[in-house]
N, C-alpha and C positions, 0 to 999 in steps of 0.2 A: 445341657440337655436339649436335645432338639424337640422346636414346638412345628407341629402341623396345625392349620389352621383351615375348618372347614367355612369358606363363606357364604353365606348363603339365608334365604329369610322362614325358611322351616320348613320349603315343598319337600316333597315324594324324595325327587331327583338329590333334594341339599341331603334328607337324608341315610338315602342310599350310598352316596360320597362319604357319609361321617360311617358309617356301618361299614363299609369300603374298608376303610383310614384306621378304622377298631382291628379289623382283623389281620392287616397287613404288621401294625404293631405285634398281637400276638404272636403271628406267626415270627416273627422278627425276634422274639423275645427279648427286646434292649427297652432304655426308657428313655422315652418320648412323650411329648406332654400332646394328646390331642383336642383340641377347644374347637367349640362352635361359635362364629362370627356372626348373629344376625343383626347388629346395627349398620343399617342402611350408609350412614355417613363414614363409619370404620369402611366398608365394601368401598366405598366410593372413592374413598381415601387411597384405594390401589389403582383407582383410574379404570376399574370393572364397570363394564356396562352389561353384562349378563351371566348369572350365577347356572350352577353353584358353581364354585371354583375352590380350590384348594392351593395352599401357598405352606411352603417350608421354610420357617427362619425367615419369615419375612417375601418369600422369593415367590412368585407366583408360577406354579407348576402347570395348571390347567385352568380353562373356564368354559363353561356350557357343554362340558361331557364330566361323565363321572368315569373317570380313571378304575381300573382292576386294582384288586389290592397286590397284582405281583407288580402292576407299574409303581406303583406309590412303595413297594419295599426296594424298588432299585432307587427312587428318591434319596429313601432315610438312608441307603445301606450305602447313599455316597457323599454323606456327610461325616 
């Protein structure tokens, strides 16, 4: 199953990204696990220095803009 992972510490902007990431699944209708990252030391752990940022399977997709959910369904749709 592919996980998305929104990271970020609970602003507007992290989420607007995770609301993004919800509906790009929908529309996608596959399953896909999508989790909220707000531990500082997990974020940091990717070597992020500014959120929010979104990562697939581990892979860091974006950081410091929130992605459209049709960019984030060409993500999923090429796993």
């Amino acid at each position: 199953m592919v996980k998305i992972e929104i990271l970020g510490m609970g602003c507007p902007k992290c989420k607007k990204l995770y609301e993004n990431a919800q509906a790009a699944v929908k529309e996608l209708n596959v399953q896909v696990e999508v989790v909220k990252v707000e531990d500082i030391q997990k974020i940091m752990d990717y070597g992020l220095m500014i959120t929010p940022a979104i990562a697939i399977d581990g892979e860091v997709k974006a950081a410091g803009r929130i992605p459209a959910p049709d960019e984030i369904k060409k993500w999923v749709s090429a796993k």
